[in-house]
C-alpha positions as CSV (number, residue, x, y, z in Angstrom):
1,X,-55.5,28.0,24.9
2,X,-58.9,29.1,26.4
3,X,-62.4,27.9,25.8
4,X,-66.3,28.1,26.7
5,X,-69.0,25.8,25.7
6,X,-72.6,25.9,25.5
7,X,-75.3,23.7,24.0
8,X,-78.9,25.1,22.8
9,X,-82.1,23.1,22.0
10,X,-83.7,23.6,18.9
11,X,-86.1,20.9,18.3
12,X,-88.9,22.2,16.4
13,X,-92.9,22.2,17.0
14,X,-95.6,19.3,15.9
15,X,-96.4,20.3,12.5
16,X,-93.0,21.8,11.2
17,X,-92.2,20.7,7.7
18,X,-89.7,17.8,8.1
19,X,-86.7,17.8,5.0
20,X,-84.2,14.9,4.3
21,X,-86.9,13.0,1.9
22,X,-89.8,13.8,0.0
23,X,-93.6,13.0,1.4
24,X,-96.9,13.7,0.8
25,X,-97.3,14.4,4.5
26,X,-94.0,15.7,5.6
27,X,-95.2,17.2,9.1
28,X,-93.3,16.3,12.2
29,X,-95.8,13.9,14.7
30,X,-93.5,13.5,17.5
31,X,-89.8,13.7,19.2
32,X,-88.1,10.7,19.6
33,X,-84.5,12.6,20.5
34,X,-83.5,16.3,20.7
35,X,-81.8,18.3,17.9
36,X,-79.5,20.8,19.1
37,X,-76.9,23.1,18.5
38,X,-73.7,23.1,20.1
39,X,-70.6,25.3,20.6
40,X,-67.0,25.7,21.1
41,X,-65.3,28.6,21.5
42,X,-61.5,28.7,21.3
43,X,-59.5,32.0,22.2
44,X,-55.5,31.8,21.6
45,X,-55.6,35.0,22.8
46,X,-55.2,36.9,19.8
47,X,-58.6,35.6,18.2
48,X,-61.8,33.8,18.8
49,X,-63.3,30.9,17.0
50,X,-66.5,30.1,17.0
51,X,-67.6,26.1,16.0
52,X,-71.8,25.9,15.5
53,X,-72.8,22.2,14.7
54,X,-76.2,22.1,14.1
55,X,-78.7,18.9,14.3
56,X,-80.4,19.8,11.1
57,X,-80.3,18.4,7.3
58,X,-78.7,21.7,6.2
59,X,-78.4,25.7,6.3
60,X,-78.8,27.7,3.2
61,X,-75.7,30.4,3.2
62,X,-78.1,33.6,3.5
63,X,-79.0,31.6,7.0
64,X,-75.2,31.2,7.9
65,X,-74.6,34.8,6.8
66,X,-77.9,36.4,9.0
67,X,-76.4,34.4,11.6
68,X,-72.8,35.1,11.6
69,X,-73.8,38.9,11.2
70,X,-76.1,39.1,14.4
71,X,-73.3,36.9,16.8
72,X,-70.8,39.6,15.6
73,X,-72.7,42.7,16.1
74,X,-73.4,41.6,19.1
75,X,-70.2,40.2,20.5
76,X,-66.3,40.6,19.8
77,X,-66.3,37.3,17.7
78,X,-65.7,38.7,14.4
79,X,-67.9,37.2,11.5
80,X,-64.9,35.7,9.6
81,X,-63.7,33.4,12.7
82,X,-67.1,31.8,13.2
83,X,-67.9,28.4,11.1
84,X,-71.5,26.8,11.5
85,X,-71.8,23.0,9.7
86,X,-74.8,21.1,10.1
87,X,-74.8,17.0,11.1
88,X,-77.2,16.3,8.1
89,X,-79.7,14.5,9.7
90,X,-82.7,14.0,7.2
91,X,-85.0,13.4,10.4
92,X,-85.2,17.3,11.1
93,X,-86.3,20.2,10.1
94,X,-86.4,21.1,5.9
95,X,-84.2,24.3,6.9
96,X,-82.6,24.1,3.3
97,X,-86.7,24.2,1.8
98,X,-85.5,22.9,-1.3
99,X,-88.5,19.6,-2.2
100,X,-91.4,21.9,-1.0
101,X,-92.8,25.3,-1.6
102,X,-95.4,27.2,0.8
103,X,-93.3,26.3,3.7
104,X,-91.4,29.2,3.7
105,X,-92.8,31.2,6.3
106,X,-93.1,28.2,9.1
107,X,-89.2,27.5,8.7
108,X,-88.2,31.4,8.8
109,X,-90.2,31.6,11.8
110,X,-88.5,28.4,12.8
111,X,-85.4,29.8,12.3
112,X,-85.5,33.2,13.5
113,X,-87.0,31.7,16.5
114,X,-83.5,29.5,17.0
115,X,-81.6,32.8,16.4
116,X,-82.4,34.4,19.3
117,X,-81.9,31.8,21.6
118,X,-78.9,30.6,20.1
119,X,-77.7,34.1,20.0
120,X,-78.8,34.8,24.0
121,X,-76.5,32.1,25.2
122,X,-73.4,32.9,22.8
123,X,-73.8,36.5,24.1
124,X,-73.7,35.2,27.8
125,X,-71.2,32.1,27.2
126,X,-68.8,35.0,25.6
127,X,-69.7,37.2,29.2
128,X,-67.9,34.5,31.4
129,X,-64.5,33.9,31.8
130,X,-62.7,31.4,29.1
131,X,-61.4,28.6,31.2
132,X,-57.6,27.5,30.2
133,X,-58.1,24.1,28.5
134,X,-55.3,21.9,27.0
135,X,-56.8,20.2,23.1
136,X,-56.2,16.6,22.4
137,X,-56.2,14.9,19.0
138,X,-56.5,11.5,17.8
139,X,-57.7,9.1,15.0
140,X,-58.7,5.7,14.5
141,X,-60.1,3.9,11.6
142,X,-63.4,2.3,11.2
143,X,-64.3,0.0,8.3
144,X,-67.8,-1.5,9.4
145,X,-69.9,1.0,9.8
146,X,-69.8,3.3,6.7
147,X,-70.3,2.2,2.6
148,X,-70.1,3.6,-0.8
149,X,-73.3,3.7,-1.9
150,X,-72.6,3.7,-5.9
151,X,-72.7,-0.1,-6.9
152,X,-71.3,-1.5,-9.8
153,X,-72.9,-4.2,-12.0
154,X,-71.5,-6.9,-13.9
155,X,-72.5,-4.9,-17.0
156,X,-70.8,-2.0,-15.5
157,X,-74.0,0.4,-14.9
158,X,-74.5,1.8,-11.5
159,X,-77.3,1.5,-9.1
160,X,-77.8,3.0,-5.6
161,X,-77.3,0.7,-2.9
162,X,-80.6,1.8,-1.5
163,X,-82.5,0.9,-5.2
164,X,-83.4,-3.0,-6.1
165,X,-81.0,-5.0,-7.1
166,X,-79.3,-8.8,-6.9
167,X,-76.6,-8.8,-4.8
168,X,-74.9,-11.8,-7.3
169,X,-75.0,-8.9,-10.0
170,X,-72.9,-6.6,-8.0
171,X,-69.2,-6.4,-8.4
172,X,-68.1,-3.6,-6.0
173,X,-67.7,0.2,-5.7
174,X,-67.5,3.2,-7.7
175,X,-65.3,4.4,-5.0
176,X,-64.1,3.6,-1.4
177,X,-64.9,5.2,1.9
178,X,-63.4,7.5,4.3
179,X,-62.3,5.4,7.3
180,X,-61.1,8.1,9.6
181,X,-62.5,8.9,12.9
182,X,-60.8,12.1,14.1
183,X,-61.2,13.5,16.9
184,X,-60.6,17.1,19.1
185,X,-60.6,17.1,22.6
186,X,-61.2,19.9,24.9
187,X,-59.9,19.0,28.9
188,X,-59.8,21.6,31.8
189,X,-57.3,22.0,34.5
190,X,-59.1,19.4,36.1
191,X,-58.4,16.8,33.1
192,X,-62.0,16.5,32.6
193,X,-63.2,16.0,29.5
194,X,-65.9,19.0,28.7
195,X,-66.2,18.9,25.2
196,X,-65.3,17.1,22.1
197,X,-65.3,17.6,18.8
198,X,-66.3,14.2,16.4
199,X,-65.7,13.9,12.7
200,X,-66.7,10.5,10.9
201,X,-67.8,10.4,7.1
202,X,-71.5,8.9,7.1
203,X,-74.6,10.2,6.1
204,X,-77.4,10.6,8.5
205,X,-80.1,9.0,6.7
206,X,-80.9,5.9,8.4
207,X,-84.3,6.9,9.6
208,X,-85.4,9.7,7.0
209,X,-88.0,10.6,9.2
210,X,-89.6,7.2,10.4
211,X,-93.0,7.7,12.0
212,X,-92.5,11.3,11.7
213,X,-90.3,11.4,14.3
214,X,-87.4,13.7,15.0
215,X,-84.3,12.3,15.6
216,X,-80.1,13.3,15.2
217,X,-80.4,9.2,13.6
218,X,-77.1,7.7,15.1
219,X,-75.4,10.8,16.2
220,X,-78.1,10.3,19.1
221,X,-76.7,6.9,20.8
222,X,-73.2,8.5,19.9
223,X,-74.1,11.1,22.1
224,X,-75.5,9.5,25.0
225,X,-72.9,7.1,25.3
226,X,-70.3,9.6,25.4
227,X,-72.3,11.7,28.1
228,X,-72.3,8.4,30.6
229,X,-68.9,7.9,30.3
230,X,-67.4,11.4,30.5
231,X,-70.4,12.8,32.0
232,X,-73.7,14.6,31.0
233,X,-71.7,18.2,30.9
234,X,-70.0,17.0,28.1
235,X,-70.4,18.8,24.9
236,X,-70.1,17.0,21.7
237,X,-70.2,18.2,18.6
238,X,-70.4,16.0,15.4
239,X,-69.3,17.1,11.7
240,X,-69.9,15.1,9.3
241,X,-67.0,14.8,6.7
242,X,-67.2,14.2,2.3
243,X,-70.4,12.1,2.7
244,X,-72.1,13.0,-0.6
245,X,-71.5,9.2,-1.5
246,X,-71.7,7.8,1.8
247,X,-73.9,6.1,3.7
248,X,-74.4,3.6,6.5
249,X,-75.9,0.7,4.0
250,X,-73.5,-2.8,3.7
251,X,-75.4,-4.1,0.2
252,X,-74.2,-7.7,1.5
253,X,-76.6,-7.7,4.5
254,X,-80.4,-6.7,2.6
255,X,-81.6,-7.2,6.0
256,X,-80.0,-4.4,7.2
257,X,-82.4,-2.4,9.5
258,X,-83.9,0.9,8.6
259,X,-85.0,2.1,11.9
260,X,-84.2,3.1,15.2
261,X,-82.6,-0.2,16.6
262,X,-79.6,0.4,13.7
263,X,-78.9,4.2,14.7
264,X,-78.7,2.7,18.1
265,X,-76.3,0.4,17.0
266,X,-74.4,2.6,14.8
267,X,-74.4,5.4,17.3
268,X,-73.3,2.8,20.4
269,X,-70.7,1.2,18.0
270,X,-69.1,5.0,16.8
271,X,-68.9,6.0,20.8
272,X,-67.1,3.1,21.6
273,X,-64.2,3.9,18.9
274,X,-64.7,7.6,19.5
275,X,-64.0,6.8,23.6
276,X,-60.8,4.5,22.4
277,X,-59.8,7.4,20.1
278,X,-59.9,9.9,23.2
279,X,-58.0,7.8,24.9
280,X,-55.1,7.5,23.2
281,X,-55.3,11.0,21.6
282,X,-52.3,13.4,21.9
283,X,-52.1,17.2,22.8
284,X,-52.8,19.4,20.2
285,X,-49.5,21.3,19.8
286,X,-48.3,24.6,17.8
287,X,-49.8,28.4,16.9
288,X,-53.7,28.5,15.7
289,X,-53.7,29.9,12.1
290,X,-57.1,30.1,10.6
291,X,-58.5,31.0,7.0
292,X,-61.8,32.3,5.9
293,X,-62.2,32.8,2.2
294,X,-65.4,33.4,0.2
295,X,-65.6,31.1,-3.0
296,X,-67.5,31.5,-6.0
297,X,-68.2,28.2,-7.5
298,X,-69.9,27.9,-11.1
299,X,-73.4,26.6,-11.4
300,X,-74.2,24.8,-14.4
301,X,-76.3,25.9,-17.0
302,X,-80.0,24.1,-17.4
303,X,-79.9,22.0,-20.4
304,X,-82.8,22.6,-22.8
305,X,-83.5,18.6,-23.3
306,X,-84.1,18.9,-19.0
307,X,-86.4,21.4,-19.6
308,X,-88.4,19.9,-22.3
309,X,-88.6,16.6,-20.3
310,X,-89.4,19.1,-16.7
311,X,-92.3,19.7,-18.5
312,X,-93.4,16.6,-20.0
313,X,-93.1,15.3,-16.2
314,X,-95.5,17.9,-14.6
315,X,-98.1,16.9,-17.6
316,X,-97.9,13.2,-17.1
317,X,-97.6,13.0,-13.5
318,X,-100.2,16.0,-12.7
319,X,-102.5,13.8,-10.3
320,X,-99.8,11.7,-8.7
321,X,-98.4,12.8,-5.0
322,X,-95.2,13.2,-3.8
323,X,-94.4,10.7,-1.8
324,X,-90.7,8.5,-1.8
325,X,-89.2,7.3,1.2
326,X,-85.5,7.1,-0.8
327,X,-84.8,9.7,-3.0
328,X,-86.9,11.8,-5.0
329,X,-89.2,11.7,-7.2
330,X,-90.0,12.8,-10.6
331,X,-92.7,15.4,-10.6
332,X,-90.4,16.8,-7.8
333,X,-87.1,17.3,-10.3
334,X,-89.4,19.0,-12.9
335,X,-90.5,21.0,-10.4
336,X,-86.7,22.2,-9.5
337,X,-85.6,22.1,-12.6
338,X,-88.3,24.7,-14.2
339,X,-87.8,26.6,-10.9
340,X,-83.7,26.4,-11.4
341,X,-84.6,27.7,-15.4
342,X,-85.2,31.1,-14.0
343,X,-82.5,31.7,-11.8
344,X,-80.0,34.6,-12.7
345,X,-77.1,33.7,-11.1
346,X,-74.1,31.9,-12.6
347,X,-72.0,31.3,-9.6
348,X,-72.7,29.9,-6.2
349,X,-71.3,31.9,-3.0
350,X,-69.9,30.2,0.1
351,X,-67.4,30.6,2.7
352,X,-64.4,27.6,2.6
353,X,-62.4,28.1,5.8
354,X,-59.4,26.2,7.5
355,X,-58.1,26.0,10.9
356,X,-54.1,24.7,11.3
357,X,-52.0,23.6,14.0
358,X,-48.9,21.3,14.2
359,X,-50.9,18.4,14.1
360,X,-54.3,19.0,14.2
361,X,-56.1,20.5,11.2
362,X,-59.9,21.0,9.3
363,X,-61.1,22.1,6.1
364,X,-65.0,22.9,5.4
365,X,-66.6,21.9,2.4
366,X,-69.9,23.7,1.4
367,X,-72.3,20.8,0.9
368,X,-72.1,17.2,0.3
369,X,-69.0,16.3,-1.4
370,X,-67.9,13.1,-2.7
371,X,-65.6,11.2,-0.4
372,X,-63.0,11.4,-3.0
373,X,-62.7,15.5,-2.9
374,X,-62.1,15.1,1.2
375,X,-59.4,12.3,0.6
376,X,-57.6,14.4,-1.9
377,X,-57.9,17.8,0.2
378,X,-56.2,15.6,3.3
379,X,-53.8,14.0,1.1
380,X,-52.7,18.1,0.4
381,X,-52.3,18.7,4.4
382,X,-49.0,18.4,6.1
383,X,-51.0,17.7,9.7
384,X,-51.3,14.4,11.0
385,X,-54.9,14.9,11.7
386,X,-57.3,16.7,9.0
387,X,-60.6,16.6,9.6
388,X,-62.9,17.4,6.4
389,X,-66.0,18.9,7.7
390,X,-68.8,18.9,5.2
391,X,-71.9,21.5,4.8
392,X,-70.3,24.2,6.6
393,X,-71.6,27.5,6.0
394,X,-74.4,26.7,3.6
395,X,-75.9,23.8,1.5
396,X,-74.4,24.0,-2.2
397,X,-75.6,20.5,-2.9
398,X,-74.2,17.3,-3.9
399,X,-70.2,17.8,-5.5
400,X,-69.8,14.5,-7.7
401,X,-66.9,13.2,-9.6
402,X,-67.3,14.2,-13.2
403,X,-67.4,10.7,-14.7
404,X,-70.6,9.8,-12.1
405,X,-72.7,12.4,-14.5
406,X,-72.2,9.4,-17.5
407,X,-72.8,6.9,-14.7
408,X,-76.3,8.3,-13.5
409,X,-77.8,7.7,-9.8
410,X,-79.5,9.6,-7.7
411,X,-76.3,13.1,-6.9
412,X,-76.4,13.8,-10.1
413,X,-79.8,14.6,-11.1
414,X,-80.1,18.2,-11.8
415,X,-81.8,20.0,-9.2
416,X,-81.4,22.0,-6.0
417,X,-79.3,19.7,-4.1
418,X,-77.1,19.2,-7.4
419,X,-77.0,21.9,-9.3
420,X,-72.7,22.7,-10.1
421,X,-70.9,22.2,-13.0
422,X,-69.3,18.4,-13.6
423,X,-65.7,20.1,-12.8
424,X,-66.9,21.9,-9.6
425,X,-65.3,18.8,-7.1
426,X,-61.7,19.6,-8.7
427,X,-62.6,22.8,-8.9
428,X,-63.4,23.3,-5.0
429,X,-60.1,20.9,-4.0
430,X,-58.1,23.6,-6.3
431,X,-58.9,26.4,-4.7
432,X,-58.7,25.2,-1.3
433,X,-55.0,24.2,-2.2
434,X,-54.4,27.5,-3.0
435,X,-56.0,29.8,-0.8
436,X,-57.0,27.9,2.1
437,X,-53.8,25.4,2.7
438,X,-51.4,27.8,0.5
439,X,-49.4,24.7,-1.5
C-alpha cells in the first residue's frame, strides 16, 4: 500500500455566517482554533482513494458533487473513489445554510474560495511520489465520554437531555451509545506514525459557537495531543460515526460545563484512548475492495396540519428574533416548513460508499443517523473493525427510529435537518446490506 497526506486551512473570515445553532447575530467574532481539511490518499495500485474530513457542521451534496467533479478533472482520482465527511462541529461555518436565508452568497464565496486551495494541494500532493506505508487498526471502548441524549420520564415522555428537567424524574435512555473508538493508522518505512484516521460517535456541539468563536469543539485538544506525541506532521483526520442521538451531555452531572474547559477535557481524554488504541492496533491485512453507490432515499411529504400551524407561527411570532442557544426555534420551523411546502422533489440523492479489507472496514452514512442504524450496519459486517462514518458526501439531515416521531424531541421536527420519511433509517441500513456490504 502507498499513501500521501496533506492538510488545508479553511477557517473562515470575521463576519461569516456561523451554522450549528440558531442566533440573532450569527457572525463569527474571532478564532479560538483552526478548522481544516485533511487528507489521505491510499493507492493499492490498481485505484486511488481519496478521504476529505472537513472541520465544518456539514456539506450539502451539490457541494460534495462540485467538488468531487473538479479533483477528478483535474487529477487521475476518479470521482467515485473520493469520500468527503464533515466532523460536525456547530462552531463553524453554516456551509449546509439551512436556519438562515440571504447568506447565500457569503458561504458560496466561502466555499469556492476553499475549493481552490483545497484543490491546489490535492493536485500537487497527487504530483509526488506515494510513499509505501503499512495500515494499522485497532479499537477500544469508551463509556464516559459520550450519552444518549433522549431521556425517559417516569411517565414515559421524552425530553432532550439539553431541555429542563429533574434528574429524580428520569429513568434512563431511549437508546444506548456507540462505545467504539476505531482507529486507522498510516506508518512509513520509518514506523512513524504520519497520519491517522479517528472514528468515535459524539456530536460536536459542546460550544455551539461560544463567544462567536470558531472552534473544531473537542476534536481540537484531540488533535494537539496527538500531534505532541507523534509529532506536529501528523495528520489526523476525525469522522464522526451514527451521532444523530448522541451527544457529550451525562444528565447526572447538571454542572456539566458548556465551554471550552470541557472540549479540552473531552478532547485530552479521547487522545489518550485514541494513543492506547494505536498502540496496540494490528496491521491492516487483505485486498482493498471499495463501493460507491448513489441512493435515492424518500423524503416525506409535508403534512397539511404542519403547514397550517407554519403559518399560525410566522403570525404570532412576527416581532420576536431568532435567537436559541440549544435547538431551534419556532418561527424558524415555520419558516422551513413553508419553504420545504414548495419543493418538487420526492427523493433525496446521496452517495453511500464502503471500503473493505480483512479486518478493517467503513460505511458512510449521509447525515446524522441514529446510533442504532450504525450498530445494526456493523452488526451486518464480517470485519473486526467497521467504522460508521456519518455525514459523508452531503447533509440529508437527522435519520430517527420510527417510534421517536410518537415520542417527539427535537430530530424529529419537520424541517431541513429532518425532513425523510419515519422508515428512511431501515430503509438506508437495507440498502447498504445489499448493495454496499452484498449480504
Amino acid at each position: 500500500m502507498k499513501a500521501i497526506l496533506g492538510s488545508v486551512k479553511i477557517t473562515p473570515t470575521i463576519g461569516t455566517p456561523m451554522g450549528g445553532n440558531v442566533r440573532k447575530d450569527n457572525k463569527v467574532r474571532g478564532v479560538h482554533d483552526d478548522l481544516y481539511c485533511n487528507i489521505i490518499i491510499l493507492n493499492d495500485g490498481s485505484k486511488k482513494i481519496c478521504l476529505m474530513g472537513y472541520d465544518v457542521v456539514g456539506l450539502k451534496y451539490d457541494t460534495c458533487t462540485s467538488m468531487k467533479k473538479v479533483i477528478s478533472t483535474n487529477t487521475d482520482i476518479l470521482f467515485e473513489n473520493i469520500i468527503m465527511f464533515t466532523t460536525h462541529t456547530h462552531s463553524g461555518p453554516d456551509t449546509c445554510m439551512r436556519m438562515y436565508h440571504g447568506i447565500e452568497k457569503v458561504i458560496d464565496t466561502y466555499l469556492d474560495e476553499i475549493e481552490k486551495k483545497i484543490l491546489q494541494v490535492i493536485i500537487k500532493l497527487n504530483q509526488q511520489v506515494y510513499q509505501l506505508v503499512t495500515l494499522t487498526t485497532g479499537k477500544t471502548l469508551v463509556h464516559d465520554l459520550s450519552f444518549n441524549r433522549r431521556l425517559i420520564r417516569k411517565n414515559g415522555d421524552v425530553v432532550m437531555n439539553f431541555e429542563k428537567f429533574s434528574i429524580d424524574d428520569i429513568v434512563g435512555t431511549t437508546g444506548p451509545i456507540d462505545p467504539e473508538l476505531i482507529t486507522l493508522g498510516v506508518w512509513n518505512e520509518s514506523k512513524e506514525l504520519i497520519g491517522v484516521l479517528v472514528n468515535f460517535t459524539l456530536h460536536p456541539a459542546i460550544l455551539v459557537g461560544l463567544d462567536w468563536l470558531i472552534s473544531r469543539d473537542y476534536i481540537d485538544s484531540l488533535d494537539k495531543r496527538l500531534k505532541k506525541h507523534y509529532g506536529e506532521k501528523l495528520v489526523m483526520l476525525f469522522a464522526n460515526g451514527a451521532e444523530g442521538n448522541i451527544n457529550h451531555l451525562n444528565y447526572e452531572k447538571p454542572d456539566q460545563w458548556r465551554d471550552f474547559r470541557e472540549t479540552k477535557r473531552i478532547g485530552t481524554k479521547l487522545a489518550d484512548y485514541t494513543k492506547n488504541n494505536i498502540d496496540q492496533s494490528i496491521k491492516v491485512t487483505g485486498d482493498m475492495k471499495f463501493i460507491s453507490k448513489i441512493a435515492q432515499l424518500p423524503l416525506r411529504p409535508i403534512k397539511k396540519d404542519e403547514i397550517e400551524w407554519a403559518k399560525m407561527v410566522m403570525i404570532r411570532d412576527k416581532d420576536k428574533e431568532e435567537d436559541m442557544f440549544d435547538g431551534i426555534p419556532d418561527k424558524t420551523y415555520a419558516k422551513m416548513v413553508l419553504a420545504m411546502e414548495k419543493r418538487t422533489e420526492t427523493t433525496y440523492e446521496t452517495v453511500i460508499q464502503g471500503l473493505f479489507m480483512d479486518n478493517f472496514a467503513f460505511v458512510t452514512f449521509p447525515g446524522e443517523v441514529y446510533v442504532e442504524f450504525g450498530l445494526a450496519v456493523k452488526q451486518a459486517t464480517t470485519q473486526e473493525n467497521t467504522m460508521i462514518i456519518g455525514l459523508a458526501n452531503s447533509q440529508s439531515g437527522y435519520i430517527p427510529k420510527e417510534e421517536a416521531f410518537s415520542q417527539g424531541g427535537y430530530e424529529v421536527r419537520t424541517a431541513w435537518s429532518s425532513q425523510l420519511i419515519y422508515k428512511a433509517g431501515d430503509f438506508l441500513v437495507e440498502y447498504i446490506k445489499k448493495e454496499i456490504i452484498g449480504e
